[in-house]
PDBQT receptor file of N, H, CA, C and O in Angstrom, charges set to zero:
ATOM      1  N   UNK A   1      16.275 -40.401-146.117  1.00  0.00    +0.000 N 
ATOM      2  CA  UNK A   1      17.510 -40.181-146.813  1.00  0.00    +0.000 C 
ATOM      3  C   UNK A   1      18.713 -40.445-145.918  1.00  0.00    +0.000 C 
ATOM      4  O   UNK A   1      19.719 -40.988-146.374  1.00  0.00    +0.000 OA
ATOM      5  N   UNK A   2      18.607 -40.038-144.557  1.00  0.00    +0.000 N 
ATOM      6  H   UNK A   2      17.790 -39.597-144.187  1.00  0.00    +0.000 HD
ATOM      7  CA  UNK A   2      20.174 -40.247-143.640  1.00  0.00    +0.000 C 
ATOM      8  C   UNK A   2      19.597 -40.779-142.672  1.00  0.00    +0.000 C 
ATOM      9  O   UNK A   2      20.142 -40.713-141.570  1.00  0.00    +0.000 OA
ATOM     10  N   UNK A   3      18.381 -41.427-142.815  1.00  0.00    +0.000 N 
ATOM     11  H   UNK A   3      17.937 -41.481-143.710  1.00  0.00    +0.000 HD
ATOM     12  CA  UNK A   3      18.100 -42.885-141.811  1.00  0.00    +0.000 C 
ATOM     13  C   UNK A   3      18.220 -42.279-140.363  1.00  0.00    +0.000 C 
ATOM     14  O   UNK A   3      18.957 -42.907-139.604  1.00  0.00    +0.000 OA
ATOM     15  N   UNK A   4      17.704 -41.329-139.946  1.00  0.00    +0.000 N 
ATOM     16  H   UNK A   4      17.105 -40.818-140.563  1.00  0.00    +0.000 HD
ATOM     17  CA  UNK A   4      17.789 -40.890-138.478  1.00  0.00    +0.000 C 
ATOM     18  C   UNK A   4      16.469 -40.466-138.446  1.00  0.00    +0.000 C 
ATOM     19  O   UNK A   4      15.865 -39.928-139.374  1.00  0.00    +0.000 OA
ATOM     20  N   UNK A   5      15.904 -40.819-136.973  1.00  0.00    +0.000 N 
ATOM     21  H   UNK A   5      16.395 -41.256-136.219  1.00  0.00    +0.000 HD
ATOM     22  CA  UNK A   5      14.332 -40.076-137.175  1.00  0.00    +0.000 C 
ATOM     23  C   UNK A   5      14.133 -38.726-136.341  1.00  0.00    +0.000 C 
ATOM     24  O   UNK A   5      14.887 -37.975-135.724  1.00  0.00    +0.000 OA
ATOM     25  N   UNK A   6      12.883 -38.768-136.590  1.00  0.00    +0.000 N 
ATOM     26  H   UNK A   6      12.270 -39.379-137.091  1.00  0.00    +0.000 HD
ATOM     27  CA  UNK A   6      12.774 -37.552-136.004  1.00  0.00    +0.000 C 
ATOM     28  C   UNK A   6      13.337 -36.653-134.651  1.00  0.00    +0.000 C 
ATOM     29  O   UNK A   6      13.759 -35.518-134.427  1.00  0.00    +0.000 OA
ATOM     30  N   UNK A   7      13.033 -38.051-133.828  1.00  0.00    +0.000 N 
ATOM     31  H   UNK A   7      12.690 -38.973-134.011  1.00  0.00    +0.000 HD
ATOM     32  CA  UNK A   7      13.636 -37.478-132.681  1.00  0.00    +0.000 C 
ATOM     33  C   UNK A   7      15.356 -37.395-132.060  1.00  0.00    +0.000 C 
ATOM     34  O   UNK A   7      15.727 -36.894-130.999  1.00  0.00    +0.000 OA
ATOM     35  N   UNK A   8      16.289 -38.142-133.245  1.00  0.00    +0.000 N 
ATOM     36  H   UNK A   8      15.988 -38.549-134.107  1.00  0.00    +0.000 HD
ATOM     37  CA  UNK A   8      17.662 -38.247-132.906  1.00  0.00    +0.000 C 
ATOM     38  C   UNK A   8      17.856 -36.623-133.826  1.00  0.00    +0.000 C 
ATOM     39  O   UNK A   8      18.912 -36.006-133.687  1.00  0.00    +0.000 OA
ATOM     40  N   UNK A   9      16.935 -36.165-134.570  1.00  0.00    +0.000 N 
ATOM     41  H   UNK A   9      16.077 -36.666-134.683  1.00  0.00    +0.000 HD
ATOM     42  CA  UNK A   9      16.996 -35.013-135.264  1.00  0.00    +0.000 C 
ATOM     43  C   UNK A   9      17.117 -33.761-134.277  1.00  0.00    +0.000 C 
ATOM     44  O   UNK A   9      18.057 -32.966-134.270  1.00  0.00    +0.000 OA
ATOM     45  N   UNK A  10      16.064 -33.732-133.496  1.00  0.00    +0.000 N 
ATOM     46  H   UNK A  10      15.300 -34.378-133.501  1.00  0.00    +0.000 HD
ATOM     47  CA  UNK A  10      15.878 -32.902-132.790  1.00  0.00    +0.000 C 
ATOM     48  C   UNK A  10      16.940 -32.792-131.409  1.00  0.00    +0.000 C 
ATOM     49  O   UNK A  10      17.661 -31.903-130.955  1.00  0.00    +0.000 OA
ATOM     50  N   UNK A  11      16.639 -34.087-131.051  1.00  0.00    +0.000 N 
ATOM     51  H   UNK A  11      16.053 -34.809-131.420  1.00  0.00    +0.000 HD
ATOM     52  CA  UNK A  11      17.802 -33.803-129.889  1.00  0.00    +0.000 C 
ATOM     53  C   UNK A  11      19.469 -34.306-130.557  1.00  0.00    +0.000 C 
ATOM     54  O   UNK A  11      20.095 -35.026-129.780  1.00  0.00    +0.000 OA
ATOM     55  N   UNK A  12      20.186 -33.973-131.907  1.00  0.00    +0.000 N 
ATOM     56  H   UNK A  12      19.677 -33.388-132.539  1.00  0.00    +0.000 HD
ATOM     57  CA  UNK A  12      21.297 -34.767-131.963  1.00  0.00    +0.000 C 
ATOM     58  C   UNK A  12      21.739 -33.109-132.937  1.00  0.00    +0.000 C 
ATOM     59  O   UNK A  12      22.847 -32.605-132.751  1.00  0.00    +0.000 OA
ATOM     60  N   UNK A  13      20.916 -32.579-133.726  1.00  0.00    +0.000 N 
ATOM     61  H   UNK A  13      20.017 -32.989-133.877  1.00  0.00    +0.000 HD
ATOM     62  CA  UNK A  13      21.021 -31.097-134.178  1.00  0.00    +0.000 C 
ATOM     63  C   UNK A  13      20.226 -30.318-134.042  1.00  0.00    +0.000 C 
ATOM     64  O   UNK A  13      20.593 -29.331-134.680  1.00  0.00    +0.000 OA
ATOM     65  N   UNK A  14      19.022 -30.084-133.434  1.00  0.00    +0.000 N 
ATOM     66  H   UNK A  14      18.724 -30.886-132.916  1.00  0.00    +0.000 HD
ATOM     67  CA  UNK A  14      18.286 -28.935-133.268  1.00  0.00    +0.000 C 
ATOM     68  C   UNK A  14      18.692 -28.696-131.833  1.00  0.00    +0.000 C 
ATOM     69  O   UNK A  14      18.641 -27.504-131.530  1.00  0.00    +0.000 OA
ATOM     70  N   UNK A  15      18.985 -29.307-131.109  1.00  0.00    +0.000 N 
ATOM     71  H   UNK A  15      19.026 -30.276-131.356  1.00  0.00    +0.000 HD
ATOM     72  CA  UNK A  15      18.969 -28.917-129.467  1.00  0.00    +0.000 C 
ATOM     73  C   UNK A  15      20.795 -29.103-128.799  1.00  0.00    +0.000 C 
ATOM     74  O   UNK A  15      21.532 -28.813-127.858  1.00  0.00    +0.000 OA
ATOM     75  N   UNK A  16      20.731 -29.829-130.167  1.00  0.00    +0.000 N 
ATOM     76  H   UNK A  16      20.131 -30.065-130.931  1.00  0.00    +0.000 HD
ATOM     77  CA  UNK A  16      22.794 -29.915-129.629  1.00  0.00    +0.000 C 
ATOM     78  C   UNK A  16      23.237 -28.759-128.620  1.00  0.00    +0.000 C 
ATOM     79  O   UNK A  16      23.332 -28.889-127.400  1.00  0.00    +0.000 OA
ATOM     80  N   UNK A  17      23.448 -27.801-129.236  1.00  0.00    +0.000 N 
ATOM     81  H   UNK A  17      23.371 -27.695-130.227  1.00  0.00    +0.000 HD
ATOM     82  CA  UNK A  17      24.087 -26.729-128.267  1.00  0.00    +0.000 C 
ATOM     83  C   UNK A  17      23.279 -26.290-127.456  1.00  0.00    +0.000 C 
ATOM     84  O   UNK A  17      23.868 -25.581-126.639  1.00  0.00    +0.000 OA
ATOM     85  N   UNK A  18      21.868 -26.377-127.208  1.00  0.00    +0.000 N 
ATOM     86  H   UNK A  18      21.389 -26.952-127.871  1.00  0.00    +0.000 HD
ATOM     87  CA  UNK A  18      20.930 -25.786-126.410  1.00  0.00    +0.000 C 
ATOM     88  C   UNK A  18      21.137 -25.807-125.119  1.00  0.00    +0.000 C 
ATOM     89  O   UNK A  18      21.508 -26.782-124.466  1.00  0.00    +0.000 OA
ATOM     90  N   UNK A  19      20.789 -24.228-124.545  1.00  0.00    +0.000 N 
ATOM     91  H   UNK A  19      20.488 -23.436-125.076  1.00  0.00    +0.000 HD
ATOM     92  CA  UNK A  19      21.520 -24.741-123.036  1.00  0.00    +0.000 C 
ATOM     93  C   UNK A  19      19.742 -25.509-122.297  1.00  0.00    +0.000 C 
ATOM     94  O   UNK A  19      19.754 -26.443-121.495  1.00  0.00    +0.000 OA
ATOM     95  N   UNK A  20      19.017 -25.148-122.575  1.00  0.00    +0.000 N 
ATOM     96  H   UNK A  20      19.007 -24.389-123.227  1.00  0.00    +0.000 HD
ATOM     97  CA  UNK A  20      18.058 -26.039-121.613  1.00  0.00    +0.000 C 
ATOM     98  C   UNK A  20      16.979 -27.292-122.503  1.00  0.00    +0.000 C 
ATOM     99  O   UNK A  20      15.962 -27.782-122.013  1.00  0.00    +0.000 OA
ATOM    100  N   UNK A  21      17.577 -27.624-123.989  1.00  0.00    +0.000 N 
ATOM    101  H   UNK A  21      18.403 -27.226-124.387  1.00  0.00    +0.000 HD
ATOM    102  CA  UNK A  21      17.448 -28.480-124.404  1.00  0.00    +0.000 C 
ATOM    103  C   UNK A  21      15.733 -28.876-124.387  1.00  0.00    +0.000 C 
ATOM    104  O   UNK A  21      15.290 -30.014-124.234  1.00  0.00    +0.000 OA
ATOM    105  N   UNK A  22      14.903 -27.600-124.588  1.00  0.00    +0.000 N 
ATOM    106  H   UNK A  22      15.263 -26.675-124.711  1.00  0.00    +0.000 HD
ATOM    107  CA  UNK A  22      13.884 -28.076-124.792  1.00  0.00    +0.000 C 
ATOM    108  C   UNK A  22      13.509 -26.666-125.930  1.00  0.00    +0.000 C 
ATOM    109  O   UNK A  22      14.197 -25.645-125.925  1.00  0.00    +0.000 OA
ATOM    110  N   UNK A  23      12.536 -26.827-126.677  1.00  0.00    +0.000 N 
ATOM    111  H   UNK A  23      11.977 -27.656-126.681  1.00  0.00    +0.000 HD
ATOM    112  CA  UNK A  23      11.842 -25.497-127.710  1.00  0.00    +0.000 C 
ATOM    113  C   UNK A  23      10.841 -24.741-126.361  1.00  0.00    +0.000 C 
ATOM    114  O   UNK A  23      10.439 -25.300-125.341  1.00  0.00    +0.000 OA
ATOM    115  N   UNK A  24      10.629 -23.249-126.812  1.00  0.00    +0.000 N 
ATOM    116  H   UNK A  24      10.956 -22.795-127.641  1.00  0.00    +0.000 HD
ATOM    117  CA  UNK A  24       9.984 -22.639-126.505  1.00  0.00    +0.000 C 
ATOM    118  C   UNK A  24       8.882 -23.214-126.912  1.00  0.00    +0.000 C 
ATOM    119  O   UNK A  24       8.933 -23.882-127.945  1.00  0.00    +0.000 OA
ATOM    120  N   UNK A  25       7.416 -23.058-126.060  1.00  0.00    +0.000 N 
ATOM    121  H   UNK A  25       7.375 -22.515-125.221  1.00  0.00    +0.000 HD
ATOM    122  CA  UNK A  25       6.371 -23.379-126.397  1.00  0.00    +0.000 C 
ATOM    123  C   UNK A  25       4.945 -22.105-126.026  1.00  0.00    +0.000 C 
ATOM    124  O   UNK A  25       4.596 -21.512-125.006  1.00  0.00    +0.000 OA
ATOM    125  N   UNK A  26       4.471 -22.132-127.397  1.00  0.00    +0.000 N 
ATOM    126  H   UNK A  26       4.755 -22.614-128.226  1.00  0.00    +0.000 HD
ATOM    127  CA  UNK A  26       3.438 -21.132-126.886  1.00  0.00    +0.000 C 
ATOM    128  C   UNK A  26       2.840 -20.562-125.745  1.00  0.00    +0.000 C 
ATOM    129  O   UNK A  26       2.316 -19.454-125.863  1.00  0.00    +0.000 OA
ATOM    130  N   UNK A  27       2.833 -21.134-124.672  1.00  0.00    +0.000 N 
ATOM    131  H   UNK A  27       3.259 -22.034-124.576  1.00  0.00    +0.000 HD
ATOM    132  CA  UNK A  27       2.534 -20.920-123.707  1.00  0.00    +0.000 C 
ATOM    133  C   UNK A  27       3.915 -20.216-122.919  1.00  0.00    +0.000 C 
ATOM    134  O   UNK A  27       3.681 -19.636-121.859  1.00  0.00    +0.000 OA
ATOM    135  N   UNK A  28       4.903 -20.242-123.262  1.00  0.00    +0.000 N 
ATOM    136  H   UNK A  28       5.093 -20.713-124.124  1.00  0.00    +0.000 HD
ATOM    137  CA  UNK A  28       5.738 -19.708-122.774  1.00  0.00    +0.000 C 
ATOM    138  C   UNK A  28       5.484 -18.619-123.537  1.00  0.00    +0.000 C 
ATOM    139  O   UNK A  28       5.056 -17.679-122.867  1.00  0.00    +0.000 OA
ATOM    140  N   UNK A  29       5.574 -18.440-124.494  1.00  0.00    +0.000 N 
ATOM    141  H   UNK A  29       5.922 -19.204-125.039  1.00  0.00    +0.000 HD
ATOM    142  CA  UNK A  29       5.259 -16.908-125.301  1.00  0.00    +0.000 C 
ATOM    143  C   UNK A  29       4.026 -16.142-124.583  1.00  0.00    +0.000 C 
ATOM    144  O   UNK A  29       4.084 -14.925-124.402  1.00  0.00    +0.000 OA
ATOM    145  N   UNK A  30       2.834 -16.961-124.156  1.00  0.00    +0.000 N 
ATOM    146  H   UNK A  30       2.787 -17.949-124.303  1.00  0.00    +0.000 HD
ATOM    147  CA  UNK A  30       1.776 -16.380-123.685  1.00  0.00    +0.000 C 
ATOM    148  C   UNK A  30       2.024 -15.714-122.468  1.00  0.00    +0.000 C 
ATOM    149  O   UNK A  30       1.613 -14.557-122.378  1.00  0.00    +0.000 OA
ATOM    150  N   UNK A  31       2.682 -16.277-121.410  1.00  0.00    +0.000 N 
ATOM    151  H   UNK A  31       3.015 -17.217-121.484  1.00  0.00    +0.000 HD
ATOM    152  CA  UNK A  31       3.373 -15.958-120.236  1.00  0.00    +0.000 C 
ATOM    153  C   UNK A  31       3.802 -14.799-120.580  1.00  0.00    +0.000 C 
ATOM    154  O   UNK A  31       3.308 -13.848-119.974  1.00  0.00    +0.000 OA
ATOM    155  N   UNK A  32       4.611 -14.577-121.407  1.00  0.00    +0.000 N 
ATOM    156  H   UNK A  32       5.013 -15.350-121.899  1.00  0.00    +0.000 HD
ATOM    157  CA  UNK A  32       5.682 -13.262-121.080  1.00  0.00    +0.000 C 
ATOM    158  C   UNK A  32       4.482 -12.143-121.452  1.00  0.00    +0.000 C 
ATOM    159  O   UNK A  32       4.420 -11.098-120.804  1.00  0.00    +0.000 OA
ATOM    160  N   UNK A  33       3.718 -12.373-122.324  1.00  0.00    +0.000 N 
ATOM    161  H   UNK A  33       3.768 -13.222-122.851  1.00  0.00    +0.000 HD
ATOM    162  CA  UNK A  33       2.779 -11.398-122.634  1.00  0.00    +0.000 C 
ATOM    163  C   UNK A  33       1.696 -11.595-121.498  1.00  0.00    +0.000 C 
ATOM    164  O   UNK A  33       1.530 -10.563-120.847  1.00  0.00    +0.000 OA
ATOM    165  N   UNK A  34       1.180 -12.305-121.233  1.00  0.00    +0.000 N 
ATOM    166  H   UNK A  34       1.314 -13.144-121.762  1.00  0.00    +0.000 HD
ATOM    167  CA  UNK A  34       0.385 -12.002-119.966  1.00  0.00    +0.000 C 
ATOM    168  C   UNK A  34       1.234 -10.840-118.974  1.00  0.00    +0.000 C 
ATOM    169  O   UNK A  34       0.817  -9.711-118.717  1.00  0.00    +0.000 OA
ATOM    170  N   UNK A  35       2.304 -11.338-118.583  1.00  0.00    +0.000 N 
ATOM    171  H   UNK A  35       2.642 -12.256-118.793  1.00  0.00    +0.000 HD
ATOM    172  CA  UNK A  35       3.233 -10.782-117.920  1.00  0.00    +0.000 C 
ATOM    173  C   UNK A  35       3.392  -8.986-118.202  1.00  0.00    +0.000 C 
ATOM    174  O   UNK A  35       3.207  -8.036-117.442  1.00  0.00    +0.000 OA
ATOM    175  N   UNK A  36       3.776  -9.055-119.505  1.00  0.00    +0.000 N 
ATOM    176  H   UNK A  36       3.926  -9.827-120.122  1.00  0.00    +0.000 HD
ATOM    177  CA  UNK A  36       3.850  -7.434-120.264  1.00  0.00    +0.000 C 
ATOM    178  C   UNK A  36       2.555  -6.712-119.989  1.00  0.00    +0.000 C 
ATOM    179  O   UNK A  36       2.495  -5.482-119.991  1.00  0.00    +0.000 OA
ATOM    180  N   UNK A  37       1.526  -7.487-119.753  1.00  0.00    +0.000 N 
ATOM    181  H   UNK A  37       1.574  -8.486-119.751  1.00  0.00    +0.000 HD
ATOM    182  CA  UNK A  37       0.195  -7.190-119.673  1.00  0.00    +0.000 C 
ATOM    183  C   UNK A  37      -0.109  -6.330-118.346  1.00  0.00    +0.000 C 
ATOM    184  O   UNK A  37      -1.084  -5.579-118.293  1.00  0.00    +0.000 OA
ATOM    185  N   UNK A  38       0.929  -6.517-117.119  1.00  0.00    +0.000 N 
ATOM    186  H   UNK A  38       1.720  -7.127-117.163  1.00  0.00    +0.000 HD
ATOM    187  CA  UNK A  38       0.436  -6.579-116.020  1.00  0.00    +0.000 C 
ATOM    188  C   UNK A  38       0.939  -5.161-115.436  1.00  0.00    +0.000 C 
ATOM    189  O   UNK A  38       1.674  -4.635-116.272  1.00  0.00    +0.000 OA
ATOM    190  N   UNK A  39       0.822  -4.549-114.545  1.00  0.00    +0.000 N 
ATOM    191  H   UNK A  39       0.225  -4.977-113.866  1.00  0.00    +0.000 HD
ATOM    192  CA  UNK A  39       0.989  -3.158-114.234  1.00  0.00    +0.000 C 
ATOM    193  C   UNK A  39       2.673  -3.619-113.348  1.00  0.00    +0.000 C 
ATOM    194  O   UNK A  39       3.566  -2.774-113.410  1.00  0.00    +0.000 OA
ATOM    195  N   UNK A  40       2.815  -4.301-112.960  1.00  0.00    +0.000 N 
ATOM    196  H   UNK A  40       2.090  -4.987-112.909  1.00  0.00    +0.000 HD
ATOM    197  CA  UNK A  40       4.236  -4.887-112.651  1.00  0.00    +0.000 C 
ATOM    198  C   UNK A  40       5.382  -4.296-113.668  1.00  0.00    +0.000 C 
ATOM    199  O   UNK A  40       6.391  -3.691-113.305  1.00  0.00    +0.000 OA
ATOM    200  N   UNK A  41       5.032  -4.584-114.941  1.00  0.00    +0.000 N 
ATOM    201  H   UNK A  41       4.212  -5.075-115.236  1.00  0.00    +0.000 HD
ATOM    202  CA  UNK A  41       5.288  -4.543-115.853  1.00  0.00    +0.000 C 
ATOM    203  C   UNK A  41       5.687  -3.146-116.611  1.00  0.00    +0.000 C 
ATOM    204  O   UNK A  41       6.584  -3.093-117.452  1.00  0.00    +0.000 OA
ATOM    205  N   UNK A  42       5.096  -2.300-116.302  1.00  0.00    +0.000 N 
ATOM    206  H   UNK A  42       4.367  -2.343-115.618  1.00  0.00    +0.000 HD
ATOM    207  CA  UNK A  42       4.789  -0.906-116.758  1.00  0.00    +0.000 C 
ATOM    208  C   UNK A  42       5.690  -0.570-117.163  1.00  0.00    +0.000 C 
ATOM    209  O   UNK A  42       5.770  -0.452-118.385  1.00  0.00    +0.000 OA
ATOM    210  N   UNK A  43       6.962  -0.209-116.203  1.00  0.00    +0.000 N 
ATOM    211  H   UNK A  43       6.897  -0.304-115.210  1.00  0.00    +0.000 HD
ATOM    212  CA  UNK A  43       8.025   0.633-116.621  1.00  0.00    +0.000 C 
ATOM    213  C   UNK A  43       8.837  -0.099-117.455  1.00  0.00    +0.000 C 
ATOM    214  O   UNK A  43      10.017  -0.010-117.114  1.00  0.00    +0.000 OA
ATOM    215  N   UNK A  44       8.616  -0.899-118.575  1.00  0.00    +0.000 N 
ATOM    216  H   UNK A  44       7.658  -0.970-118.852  1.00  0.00    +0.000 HD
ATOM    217  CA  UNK A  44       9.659  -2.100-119.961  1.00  0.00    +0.000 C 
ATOM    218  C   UNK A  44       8.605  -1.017-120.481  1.00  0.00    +0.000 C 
ATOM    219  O   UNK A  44       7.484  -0.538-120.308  1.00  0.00    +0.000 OA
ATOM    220  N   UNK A  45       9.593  -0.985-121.124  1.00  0.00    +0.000 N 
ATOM    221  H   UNK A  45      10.503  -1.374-121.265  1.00  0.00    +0.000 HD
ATOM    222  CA  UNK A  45       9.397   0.321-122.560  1.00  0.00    +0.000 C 
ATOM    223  C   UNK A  45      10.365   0.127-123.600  1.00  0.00    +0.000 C 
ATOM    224  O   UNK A  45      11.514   0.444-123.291  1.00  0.00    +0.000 OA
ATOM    225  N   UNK A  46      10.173  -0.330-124.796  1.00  0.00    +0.000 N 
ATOM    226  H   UNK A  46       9.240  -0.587-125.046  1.00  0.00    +0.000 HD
ATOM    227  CA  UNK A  46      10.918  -0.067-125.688  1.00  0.00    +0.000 C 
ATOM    228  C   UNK A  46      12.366  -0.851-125.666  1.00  0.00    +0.000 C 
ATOM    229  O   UNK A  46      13.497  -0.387-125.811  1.00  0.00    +0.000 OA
ATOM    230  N   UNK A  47      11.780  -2.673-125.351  1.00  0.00    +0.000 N 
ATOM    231  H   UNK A  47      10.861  -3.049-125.233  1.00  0.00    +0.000 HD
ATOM    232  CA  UNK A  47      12.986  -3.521-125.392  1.00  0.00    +0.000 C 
ATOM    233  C   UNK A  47      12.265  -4.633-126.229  1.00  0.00    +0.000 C 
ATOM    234  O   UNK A  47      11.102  -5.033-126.276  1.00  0.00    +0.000 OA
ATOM    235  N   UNK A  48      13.835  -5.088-127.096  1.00  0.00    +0.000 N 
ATOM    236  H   UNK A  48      14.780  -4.763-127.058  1.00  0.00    +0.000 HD
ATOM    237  CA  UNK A  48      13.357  -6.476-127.227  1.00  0.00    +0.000 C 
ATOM    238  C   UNK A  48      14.070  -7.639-126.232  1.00  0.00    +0.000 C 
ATOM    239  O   UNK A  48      15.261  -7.836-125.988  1.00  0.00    +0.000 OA
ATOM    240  N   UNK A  49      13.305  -8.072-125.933  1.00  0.00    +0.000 N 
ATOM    241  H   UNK A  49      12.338  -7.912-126.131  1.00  0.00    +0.000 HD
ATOM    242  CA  UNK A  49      12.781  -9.188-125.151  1.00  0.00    +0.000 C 
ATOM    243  C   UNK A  49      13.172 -10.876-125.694  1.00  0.00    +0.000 C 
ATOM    244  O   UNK A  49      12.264 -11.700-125.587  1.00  0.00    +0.000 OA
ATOM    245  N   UNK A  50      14.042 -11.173-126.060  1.00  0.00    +0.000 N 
ATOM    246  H   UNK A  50      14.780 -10.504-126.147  1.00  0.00    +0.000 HD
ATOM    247  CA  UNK A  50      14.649 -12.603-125.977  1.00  0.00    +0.000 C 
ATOM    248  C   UNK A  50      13.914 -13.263-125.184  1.00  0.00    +0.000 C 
ATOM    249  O   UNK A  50      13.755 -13.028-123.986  1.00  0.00    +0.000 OA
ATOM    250  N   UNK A  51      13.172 -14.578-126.153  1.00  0.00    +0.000 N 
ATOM    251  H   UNK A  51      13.301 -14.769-127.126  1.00  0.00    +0.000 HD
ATOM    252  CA  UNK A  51      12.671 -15.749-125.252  1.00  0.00    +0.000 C 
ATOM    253  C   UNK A  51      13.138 -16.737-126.125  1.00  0.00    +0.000 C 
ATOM    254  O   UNK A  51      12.678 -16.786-127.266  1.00  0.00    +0.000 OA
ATOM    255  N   UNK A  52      14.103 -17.639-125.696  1.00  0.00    +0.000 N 
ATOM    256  H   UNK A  52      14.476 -17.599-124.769  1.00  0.00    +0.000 HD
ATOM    257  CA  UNK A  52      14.737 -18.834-126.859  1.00  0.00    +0.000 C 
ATOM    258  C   UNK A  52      14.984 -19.846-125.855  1.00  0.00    +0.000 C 
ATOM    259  O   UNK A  52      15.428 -20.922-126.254  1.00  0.00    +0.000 OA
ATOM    260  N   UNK A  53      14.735 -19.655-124.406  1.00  0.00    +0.000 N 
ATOM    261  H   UNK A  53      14.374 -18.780-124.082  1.00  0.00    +0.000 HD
ATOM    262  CA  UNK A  53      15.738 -20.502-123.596  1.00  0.00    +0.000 C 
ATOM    263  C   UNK A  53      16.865 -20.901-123.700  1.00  0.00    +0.000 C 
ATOM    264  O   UNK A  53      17.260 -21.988-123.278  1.00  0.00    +0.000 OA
ATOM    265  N   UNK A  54      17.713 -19.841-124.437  1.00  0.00    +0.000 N 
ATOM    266  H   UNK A  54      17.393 -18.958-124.780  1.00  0.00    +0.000 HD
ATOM    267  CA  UNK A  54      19.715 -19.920-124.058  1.00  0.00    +0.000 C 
ATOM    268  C   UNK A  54      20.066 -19.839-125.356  1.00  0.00    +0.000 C 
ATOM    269  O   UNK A  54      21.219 -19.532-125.660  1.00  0.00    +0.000 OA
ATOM    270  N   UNK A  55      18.749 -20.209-126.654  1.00  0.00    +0.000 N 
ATOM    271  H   UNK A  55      17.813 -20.458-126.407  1.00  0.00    +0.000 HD
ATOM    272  CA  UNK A  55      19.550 -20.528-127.907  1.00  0.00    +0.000 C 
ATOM    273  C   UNK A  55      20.765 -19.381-128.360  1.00  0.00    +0.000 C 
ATOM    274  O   UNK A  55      21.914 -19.596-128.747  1.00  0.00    +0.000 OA
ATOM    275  N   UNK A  56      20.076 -18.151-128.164  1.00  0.00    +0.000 N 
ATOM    276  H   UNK A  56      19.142 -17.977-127.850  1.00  0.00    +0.000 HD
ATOM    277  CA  UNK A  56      21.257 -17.121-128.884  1.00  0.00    +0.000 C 
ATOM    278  C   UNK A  56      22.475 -16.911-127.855  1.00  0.00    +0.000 C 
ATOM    279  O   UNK A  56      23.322 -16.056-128.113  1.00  0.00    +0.000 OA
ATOM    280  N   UNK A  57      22.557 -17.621-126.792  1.00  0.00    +0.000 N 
ATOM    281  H   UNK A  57      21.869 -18.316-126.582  1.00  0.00    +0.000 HD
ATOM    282  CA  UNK A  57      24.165 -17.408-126.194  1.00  0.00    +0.000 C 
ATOM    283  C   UNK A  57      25.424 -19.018-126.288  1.00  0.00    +0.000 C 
ATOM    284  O   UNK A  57      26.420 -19.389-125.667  1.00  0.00    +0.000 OA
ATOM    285  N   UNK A  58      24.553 -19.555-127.495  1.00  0.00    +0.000 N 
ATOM    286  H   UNK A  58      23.744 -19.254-128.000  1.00  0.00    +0.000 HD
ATOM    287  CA  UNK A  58      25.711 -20.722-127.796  1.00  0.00    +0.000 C 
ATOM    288  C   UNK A  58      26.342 -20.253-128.960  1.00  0.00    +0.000 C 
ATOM    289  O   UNK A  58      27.265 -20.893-129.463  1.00  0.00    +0.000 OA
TER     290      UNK A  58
């Protein structure tokens, strides 16, 4: 319909304002939970936890 493909999509409005211009990827999600997993970890109690790589501060 507006003749742009996929990828001028992604990087021209999905990532426009993005400050590190890439998507989170499962494995980054897995990380933080491995992470939560770990006795390092212990004393995070009762936060949420932002993983977007920058999206919610544009």
């Amino acid at each position: 319909m507006h003749k742009i493909s996929e990828e001028e999509v992604i990087e021209k409005i999905f990532l426009k304002g993005h400050a590190i211009k890439e998507f989170v990827s499962p494995l980054d999600i897995a990380n933080l939970v491995r992470y939560l997993c770990t006795n390092e970890a212990k004393m995070i109690t009762g936060q949420s936890l932002v993983i977007d790589g920058g999206w919610s501060v544009h």
